[in-house]
C-alpha positions in Angstrom: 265.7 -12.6 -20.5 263.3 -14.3 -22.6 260.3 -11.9 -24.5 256.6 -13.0 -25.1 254.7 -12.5 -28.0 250.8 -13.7 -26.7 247.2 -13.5 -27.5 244.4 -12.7 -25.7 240.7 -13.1 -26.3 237.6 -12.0 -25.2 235.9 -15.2 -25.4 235.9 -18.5 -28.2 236.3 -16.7 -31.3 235.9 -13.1 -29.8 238.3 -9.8 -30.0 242.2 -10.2 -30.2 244.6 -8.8 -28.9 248.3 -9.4 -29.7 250.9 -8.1 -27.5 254.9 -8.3 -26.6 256.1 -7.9 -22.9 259.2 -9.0 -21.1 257.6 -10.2 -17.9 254.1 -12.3 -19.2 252.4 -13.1 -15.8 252.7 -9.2 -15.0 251.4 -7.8 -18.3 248.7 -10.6 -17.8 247.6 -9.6 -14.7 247.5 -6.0 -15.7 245.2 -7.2 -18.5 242.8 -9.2 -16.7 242.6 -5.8 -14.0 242.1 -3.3 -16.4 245.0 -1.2 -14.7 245.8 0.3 -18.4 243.2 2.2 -20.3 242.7 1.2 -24.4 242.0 -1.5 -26.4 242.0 -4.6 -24.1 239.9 -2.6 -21.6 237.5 -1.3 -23.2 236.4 -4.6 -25.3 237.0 -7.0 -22.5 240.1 -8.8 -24.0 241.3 -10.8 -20.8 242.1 -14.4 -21.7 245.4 -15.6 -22.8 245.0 -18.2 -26.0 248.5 -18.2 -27.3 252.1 -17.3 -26.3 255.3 -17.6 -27.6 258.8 -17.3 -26.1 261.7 -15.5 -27.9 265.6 -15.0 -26.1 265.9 -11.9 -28.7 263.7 -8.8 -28.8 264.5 -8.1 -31.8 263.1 -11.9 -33.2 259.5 -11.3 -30.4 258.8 -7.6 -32.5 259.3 -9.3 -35.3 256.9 -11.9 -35.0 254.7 -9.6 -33.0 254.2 -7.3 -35.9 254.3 -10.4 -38.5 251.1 -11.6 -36.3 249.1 -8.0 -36.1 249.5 -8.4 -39.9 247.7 -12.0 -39.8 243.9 -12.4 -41.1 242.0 -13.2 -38.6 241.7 -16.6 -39.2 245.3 -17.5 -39.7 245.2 -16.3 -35.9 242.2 -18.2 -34.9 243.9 -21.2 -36.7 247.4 -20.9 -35.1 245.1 -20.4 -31.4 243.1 -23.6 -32.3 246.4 -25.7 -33.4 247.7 -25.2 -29.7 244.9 -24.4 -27.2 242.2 -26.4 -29.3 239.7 -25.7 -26.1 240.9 -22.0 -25.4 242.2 -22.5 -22.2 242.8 -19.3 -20.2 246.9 -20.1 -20.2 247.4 -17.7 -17.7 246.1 -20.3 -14.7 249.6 -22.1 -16.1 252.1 -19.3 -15.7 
């Protein structure tokens, strides 16, 4: 079962989020509907910039906690090296 470490953003060069879920399209979704209360929700944080697939948890909550510890711009650098136009990548799940 493969685990996703993503990114979303509120807009070009707006508020992150990073996140880790089993099941990306769902968690997305959830996002983007507000069905969970905190962070996300209440700053608008609905567009997925960035994800990465790992085959062990244990590798995904390592790089998902190795990301929360990123500057900012490292983030906004890694976002711009593969979604250069911050495409909303959910549309490709």
């Amino acid at each position: 079962m493969p685990y996703y470490v993503y990114i979303l953003a509120s807009k070009r060069n707006g508020t992150l989020y990073v996140g880790l879920t089993n099941d990306l399209a769902r968690r997305v979704y959830e996002h983007k509907q507000g069905l969970a209360d905190g962070f996300t929700k209440r700053h608008g944080v609905k567009t997925l910039v960035h994800a990465e697939s790992y085959e062990d948890i244990d590798a995904a909550r390592a790089q998902e906690r190795r990301l929360k510890r990123w500057k900012r711009a490292w983030k906004l650098t890694l976002i711009e090296r593969d979604n250069p136009d911050w495409l909303d990548l959910y549309k490709r799940l």
